[in-house]
Biotite code that builds the C-alpha atoms (Angstrom):
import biotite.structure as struc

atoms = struc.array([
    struc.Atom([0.000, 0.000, 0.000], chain_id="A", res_id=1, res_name="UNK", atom_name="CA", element="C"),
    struc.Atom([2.933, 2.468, 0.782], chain_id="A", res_id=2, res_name="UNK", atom_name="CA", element="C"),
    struc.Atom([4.577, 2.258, -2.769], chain_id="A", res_id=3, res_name="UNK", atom_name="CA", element="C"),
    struc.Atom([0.856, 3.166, -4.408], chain_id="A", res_id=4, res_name="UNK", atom_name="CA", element="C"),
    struc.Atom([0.717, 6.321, -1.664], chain_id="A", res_id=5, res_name="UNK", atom_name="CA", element="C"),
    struc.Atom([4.595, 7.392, -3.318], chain_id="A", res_id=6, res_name="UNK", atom_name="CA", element="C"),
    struc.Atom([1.914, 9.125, -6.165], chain_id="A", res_id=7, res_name="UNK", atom_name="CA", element="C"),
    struc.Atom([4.349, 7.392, -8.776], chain_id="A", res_id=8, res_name="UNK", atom_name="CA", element="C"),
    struc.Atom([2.762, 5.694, -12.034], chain_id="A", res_id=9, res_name="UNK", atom_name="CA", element="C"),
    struc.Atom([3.094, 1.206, -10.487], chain_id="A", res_id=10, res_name="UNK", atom_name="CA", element="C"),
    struc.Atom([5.065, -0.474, -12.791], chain_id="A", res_id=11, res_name="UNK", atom_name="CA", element="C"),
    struc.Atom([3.003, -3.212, -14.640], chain_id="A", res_id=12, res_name="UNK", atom_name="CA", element="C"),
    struc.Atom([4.433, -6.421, -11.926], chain_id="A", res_id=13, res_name="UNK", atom_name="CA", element="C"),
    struc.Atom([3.972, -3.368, -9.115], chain_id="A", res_id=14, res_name="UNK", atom_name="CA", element="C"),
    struc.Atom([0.092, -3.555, -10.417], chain_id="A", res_id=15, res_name="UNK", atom_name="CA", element="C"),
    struc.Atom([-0.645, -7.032, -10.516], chain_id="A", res_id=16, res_name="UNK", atom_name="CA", element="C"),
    struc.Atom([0.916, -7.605, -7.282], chain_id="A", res_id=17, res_name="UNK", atom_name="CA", element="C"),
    struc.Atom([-1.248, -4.990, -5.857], chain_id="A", res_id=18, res_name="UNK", atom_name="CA", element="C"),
    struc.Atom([-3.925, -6.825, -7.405], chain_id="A", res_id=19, res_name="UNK", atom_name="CA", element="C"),
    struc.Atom([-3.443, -10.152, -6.659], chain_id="A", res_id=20, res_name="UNK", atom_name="CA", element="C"),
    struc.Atom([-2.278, -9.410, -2.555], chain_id="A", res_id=21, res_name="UNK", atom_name="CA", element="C"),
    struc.Atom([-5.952, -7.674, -2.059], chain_id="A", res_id=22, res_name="UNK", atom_name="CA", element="C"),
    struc.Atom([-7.322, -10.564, -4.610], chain_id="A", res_id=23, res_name="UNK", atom_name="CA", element="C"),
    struc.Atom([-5.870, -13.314, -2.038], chain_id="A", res_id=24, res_name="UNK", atom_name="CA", element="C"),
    struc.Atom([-7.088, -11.136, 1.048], chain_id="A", res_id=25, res_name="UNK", atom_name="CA", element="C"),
    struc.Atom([-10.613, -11.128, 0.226], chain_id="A", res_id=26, res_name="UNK", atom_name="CA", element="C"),
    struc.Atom([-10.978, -14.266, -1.561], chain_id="A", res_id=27, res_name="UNK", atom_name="CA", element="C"),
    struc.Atom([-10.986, -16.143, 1.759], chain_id="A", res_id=28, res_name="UNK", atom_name="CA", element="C"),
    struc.Atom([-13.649, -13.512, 2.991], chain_id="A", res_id=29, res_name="UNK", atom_name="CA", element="C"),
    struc.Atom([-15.619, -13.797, -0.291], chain_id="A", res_id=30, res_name="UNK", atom_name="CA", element="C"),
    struc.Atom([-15.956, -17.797, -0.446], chain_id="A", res_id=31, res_name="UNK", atom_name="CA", element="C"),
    struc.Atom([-16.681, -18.101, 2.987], chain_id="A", res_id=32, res_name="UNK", atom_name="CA", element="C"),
    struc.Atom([-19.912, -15.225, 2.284], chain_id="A", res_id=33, res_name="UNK", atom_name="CA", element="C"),
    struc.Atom([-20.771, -17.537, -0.821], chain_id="A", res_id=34, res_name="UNK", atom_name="CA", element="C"),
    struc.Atom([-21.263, -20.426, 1.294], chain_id="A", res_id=35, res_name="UNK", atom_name="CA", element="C"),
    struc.Atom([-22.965, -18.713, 4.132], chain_id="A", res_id=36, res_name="UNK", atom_name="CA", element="C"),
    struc.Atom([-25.376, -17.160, 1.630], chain_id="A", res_id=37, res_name="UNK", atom_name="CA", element="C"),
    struc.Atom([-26.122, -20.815, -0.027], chain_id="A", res_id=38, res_name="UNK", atom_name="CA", element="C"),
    struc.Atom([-26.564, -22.391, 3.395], chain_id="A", res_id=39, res_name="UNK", atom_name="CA", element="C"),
    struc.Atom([-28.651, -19.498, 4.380], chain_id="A", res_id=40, res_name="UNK", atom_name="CA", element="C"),
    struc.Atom([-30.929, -20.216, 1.577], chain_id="A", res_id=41, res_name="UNK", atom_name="CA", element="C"),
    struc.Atom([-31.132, -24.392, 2.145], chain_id="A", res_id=42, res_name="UNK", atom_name="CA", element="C"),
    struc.Atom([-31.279, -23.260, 6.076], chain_id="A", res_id=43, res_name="UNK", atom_name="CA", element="C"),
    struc.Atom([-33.890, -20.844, 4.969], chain_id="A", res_id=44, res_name="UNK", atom_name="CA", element="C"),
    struc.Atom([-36.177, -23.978, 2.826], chain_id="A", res_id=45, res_name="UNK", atom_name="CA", element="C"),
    struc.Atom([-35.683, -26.441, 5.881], chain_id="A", res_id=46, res_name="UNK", atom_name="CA", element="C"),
    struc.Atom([-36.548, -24.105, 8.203], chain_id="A", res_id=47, res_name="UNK", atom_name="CA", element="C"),
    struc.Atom([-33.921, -24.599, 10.728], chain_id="A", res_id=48, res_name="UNK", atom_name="CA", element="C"),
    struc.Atom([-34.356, -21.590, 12.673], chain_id="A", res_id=49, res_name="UNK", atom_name="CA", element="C"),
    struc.Atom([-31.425, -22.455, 15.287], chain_id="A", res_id=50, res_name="UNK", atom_name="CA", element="C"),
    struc.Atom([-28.991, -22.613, 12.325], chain_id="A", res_id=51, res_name="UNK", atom_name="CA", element="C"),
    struc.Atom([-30.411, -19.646, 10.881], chain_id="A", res_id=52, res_name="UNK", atom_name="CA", element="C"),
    struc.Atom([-29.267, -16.950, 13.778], chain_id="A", res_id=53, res_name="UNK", atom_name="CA", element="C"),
    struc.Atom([-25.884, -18.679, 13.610], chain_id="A", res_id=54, res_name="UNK", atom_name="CA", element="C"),
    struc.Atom([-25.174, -17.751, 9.876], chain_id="A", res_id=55, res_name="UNK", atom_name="CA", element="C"),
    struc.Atom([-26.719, -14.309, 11.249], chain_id="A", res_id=56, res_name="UNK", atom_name="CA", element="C"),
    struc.Atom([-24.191, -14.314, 13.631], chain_id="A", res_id=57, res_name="UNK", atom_name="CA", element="C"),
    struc.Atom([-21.766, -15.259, 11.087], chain_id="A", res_id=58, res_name="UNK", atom_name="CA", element="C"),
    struc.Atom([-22.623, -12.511, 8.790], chain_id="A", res_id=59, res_name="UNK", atom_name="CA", element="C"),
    struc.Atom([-21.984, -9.721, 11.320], chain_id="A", res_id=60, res_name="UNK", atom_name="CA", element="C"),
    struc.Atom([-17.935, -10.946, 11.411], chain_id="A", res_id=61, res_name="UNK", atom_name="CA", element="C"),
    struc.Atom([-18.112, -10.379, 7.779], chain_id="A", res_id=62, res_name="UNK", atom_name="CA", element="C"),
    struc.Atom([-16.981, -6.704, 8.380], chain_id="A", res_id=63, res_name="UNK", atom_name="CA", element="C"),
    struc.Atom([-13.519, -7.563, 8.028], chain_id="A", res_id=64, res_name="UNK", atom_name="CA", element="C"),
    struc.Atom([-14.621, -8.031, 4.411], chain_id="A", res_id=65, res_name="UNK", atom_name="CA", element="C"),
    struc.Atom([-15.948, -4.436, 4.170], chain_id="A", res_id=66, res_name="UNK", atom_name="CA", element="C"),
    struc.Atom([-12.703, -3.244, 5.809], chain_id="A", res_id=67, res_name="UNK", atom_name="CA", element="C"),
    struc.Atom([-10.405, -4.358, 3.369], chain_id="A", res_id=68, res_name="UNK", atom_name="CA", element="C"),
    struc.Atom([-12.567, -3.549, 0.152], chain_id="A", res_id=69, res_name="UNK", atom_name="CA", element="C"),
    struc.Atom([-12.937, 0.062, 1.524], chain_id="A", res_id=70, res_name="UNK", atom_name="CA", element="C"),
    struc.Atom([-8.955, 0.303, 2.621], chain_id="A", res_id=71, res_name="UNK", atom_name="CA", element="C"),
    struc.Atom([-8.449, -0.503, -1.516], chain_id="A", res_id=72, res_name="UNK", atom_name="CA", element="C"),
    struc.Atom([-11.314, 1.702, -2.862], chain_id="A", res_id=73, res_name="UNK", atom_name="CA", element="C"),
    struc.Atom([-9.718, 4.339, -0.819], chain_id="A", res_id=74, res_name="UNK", atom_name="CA", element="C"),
    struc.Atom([-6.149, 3.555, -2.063], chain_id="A", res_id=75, res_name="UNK", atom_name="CA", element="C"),
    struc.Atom([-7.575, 3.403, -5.771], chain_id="A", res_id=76, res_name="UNK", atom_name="CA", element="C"),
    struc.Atom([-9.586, 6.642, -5.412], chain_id="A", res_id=77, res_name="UNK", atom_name="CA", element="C"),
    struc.Atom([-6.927, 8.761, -3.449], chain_id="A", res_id=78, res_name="UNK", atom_name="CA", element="C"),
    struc.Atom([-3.841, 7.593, -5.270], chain_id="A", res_id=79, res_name="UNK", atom_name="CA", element="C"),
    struc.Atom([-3.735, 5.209, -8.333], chain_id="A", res_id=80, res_name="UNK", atom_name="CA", element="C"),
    struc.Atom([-6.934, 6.776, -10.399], chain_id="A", res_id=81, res_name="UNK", atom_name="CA", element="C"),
    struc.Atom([-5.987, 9.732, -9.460], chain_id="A", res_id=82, res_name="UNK", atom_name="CA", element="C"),
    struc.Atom([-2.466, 10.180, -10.225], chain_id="A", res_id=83, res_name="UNK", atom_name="CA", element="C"),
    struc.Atom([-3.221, 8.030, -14.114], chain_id="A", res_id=84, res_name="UNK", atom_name="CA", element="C"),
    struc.Atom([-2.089, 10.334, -16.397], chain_id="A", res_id=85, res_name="UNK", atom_name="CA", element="C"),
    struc.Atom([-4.168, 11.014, -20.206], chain_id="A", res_id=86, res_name="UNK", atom_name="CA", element="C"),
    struc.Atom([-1.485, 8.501, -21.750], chain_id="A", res_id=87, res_name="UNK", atom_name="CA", element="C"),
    struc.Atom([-1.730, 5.860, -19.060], chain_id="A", res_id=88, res_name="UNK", atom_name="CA", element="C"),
    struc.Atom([-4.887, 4.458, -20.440], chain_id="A", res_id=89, res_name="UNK", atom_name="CA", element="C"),
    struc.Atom([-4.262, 0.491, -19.474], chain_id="A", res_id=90, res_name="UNK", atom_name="CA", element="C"),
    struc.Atom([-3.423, 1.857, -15.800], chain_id="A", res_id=91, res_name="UNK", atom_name="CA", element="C"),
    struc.Atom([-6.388, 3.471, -15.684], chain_id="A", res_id=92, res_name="UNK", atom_name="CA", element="C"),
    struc.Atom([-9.021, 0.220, -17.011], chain_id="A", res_id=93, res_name="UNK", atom_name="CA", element="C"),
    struc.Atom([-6.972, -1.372, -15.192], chain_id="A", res_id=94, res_name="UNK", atom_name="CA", element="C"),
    struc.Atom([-7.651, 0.295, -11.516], chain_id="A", res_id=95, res_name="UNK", atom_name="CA", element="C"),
    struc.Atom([-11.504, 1.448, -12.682], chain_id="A", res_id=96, res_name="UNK", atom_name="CA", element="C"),
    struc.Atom([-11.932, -2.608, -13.450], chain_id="A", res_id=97, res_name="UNK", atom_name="CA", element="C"),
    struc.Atom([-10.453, -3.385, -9.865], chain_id="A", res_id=98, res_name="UNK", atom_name="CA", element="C"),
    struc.Atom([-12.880, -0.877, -8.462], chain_id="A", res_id=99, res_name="UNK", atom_name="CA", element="C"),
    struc.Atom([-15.887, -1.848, -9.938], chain_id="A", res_id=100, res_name="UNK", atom_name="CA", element="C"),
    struc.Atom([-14.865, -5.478, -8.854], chain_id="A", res_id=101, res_name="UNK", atom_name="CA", element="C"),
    struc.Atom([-14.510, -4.112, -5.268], chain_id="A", res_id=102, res_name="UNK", atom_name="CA", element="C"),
    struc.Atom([-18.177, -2.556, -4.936], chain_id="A", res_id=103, res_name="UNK", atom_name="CA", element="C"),
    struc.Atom([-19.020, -5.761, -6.649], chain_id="A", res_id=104, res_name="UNK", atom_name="CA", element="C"),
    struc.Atom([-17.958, -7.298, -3.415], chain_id="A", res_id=105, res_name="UNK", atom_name="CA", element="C"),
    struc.Atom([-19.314, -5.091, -0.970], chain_id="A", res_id=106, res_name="UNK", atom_name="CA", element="C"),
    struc.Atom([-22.923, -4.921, -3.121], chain_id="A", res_id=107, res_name="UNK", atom_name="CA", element="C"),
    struc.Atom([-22.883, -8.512, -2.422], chain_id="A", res_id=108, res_name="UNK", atom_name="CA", element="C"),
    struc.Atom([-23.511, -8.597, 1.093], chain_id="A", res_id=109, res_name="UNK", atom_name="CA", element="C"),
    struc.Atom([-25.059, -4.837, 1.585], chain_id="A", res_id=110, res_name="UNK", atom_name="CA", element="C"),
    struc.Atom([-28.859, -4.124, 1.661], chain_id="A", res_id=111, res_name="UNK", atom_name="CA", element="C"),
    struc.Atom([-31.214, -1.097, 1.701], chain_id="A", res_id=112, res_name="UNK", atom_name="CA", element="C"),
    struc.Atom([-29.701, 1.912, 0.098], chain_id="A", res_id=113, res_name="UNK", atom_name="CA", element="C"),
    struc.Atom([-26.566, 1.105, 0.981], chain_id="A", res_id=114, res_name="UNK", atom_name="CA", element="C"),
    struc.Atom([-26.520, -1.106, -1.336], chain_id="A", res_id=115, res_name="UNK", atom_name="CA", element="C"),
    struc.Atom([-27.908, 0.979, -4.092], chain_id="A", res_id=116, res_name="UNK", atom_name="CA", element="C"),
    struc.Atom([-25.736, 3.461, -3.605], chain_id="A", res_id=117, res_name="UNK", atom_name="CA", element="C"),
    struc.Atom([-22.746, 0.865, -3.806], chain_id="A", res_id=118, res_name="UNK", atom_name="CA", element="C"),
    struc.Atom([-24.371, -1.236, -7.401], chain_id="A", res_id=119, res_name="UNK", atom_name="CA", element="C"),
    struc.Atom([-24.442, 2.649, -8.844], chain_id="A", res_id=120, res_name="UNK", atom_name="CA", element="C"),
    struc.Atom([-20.282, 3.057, -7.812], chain_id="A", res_id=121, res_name="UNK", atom_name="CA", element="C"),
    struc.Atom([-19.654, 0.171, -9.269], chain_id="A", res_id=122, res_name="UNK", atom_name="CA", element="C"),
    struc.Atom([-21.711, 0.397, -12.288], chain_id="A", res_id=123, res_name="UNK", atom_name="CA", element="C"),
    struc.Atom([-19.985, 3.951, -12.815], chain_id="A", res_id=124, res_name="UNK", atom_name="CA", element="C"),
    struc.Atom([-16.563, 2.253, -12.486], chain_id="A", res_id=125, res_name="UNK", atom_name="CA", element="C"),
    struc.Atom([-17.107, -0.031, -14.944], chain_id="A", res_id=126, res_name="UNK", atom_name="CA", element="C"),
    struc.Atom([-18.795, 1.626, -17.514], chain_id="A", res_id=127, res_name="UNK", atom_name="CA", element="C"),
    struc.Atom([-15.688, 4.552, -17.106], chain_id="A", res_id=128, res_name="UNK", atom_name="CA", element="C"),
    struc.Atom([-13.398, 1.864, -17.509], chain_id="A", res_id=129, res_name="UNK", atom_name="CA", element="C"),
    struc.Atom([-15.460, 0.053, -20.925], chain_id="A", res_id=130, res_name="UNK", atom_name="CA", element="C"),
    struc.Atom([-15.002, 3.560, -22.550], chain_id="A", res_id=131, res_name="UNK", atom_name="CA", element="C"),
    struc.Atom([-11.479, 4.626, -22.367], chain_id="A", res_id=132, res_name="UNK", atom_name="CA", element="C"),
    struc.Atom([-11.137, 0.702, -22.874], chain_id="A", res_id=133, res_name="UNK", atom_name="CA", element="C"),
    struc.Atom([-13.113, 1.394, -26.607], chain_id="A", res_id=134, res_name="UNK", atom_name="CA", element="C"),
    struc.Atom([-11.093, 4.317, -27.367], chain_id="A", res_id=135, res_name="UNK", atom_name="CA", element="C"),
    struc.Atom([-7.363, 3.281, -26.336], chain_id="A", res_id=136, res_name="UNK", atom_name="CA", element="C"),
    struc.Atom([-7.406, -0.610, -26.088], chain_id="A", res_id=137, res_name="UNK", atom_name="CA", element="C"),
    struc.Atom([-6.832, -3.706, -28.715], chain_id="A", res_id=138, res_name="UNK", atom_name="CA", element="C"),
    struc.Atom([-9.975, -6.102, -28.117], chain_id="A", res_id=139, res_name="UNK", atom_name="CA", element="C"),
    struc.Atom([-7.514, -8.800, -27.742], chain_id="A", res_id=140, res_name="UNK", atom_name="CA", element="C"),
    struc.Atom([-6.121, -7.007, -24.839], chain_id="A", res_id=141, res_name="UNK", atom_name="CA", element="C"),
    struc.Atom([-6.146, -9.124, -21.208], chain_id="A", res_id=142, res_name="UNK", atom_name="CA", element="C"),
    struc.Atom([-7.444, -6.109, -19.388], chain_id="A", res_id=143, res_name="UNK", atom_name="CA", element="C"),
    struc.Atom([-10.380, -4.803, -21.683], chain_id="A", res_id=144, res_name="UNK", atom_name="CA", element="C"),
    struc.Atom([-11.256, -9.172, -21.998], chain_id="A", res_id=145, res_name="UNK", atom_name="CA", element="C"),
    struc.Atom([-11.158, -9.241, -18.134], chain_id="A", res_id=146, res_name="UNK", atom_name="CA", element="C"),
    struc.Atom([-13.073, -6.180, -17.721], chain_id="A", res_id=147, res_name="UNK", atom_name="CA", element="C"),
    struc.Atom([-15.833, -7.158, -19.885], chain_id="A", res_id=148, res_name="UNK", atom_name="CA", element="C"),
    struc.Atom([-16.019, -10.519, -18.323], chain_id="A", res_id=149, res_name="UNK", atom_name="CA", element="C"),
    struc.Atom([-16.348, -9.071, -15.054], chain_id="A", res_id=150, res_name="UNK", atom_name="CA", element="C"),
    struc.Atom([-18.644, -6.079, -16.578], chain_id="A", res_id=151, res_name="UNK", atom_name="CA", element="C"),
    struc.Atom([-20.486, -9.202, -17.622], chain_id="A", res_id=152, res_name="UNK", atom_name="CA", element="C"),
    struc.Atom([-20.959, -11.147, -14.143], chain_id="A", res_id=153, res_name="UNK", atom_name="CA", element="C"),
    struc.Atom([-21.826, -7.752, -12.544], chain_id="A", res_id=154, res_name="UNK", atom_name="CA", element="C"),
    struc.Atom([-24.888, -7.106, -14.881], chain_id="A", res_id=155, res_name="UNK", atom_name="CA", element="C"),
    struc.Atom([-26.062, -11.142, -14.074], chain_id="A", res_id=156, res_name="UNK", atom_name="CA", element="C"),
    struc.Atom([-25.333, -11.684, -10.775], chain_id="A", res_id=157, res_name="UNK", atom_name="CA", element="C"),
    struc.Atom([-25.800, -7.858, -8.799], chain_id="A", res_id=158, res_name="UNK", atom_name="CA", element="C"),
    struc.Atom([-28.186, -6.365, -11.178], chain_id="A", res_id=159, res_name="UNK", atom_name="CA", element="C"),
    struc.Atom([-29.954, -9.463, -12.247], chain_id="A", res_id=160, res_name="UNK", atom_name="CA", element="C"),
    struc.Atom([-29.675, -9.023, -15.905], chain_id="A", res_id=161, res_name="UNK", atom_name="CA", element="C"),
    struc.Atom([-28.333, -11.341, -17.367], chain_id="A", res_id=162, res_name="UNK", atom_name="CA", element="C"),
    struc.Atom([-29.598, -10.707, -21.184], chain_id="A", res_id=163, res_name="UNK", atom_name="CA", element="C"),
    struc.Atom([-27.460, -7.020, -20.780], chain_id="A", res_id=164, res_name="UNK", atom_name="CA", element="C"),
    struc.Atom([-24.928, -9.538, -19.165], chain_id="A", res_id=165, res_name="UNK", atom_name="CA", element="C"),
    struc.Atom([-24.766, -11.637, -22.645], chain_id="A", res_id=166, res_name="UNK", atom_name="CA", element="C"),
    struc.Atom([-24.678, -8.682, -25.108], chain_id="A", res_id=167, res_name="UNK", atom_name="CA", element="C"),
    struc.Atom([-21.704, -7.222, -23.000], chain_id="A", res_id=168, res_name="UNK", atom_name="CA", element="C"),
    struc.Atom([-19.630, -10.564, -23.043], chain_id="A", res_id=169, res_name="UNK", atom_name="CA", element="C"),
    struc.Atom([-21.031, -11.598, -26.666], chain_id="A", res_id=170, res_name="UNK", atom_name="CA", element="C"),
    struc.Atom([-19.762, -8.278, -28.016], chain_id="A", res_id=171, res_name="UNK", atom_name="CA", element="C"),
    struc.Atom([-15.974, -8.503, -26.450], chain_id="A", res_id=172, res_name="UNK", atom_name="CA", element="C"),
    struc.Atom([-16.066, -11.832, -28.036], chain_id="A", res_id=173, res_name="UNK", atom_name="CA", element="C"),
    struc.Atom([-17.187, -10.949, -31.219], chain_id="A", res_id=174, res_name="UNK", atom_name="CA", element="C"),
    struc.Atom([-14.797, -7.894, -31.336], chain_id="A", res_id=175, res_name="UNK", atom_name="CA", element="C"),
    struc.Atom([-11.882, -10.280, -30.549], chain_id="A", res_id=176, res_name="UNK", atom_name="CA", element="C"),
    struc.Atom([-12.656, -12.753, -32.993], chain_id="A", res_id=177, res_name="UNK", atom_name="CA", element="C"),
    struc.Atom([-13.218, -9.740, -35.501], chain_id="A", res_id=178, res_name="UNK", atom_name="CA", element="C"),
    struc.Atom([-9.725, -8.805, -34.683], chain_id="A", res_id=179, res_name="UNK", atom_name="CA", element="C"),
    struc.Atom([-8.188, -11.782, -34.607], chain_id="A", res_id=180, res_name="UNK", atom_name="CA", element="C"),
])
């Protein structure tokens, strides 16, 4: 976190490793909140009511999960968006993508409007990112693919759309394959 607060440009291994440290640090959080949610819902069906207040308990301890999505909005808000420069277009996709992915997270577990407030961030994010992506970015490129993909599961599985879901991914494909 210190070498993003330096407000130098990361290096493209400075980046991913960013990336892929928060990645691990919330993957743990973020399987363990798919399973609660899933036994929840089979919990829910059998109607277990004993079982029930402990995933409730269970769900409260997820703020750790909120911590650590907010500590790397706030890094990509205050430092690495922020300090992109017009030329550093990949950089940029690069830390909108990671922030949409991020409210993804935290949309996943947040209710009321909260969570309408946090489906519009990411939304925003993501749609920022698809458009410098159109102007400045091969379709082949990793970054604009993953972005789409994830562009993709955030219209099926947080807004519950999945036909806008299918365009989205159906056109990167298409525009790949065109390009390929």
């Amino acid at each position: 976190m210190a070498v993003a607060e330096l407000n130098e440009p990361l290096s493209n291994e400075e980046r991913n490793l960013l990336s892929v440290a928060y990645k691990n640090g919330v993957g743990a959080h973020h399987s363990s909140w798919t399973v609660i949610i899933s036994t929840k819902q089979k919990m829910s069906v059998n109607g277990n009511e004993k079982k029930i207040e402990m995933v409730h308990a269970y769900q409260e301890k997820m703020e750790e999960l909120e911590v650590v999505c907010q500590d790397v909005l706030s890094l990509l808000d205050n430092y690495l968006i922020k300090n992109c420069s017009e030329t550093q277009c990949e950089s940029k996709v690069f830390y909108l993508k990671m922030k949409g992915d991020y409210y993804c997270y935290l949309a996943e577990f947040t209710t009321g409007e909260n969570r309408a407030t946090i489906v519009e961030s990411s939304e925003k994010a993501y749609s920022n990112a698809r458009e410098i992506s159109k102007e400045n970015m091969q379709p082949t490129q990793p970054i604009k693919l993953g972005l789409a993909f994830n562009y993709s599961i955030f219209y099926y599985e947080i807004q519950s759309a999945p036909e806008q879901a299918c365009h989205l991914a159906k056109t990167a494909l298409d525009d790949t394959i065109t390009e390929l």
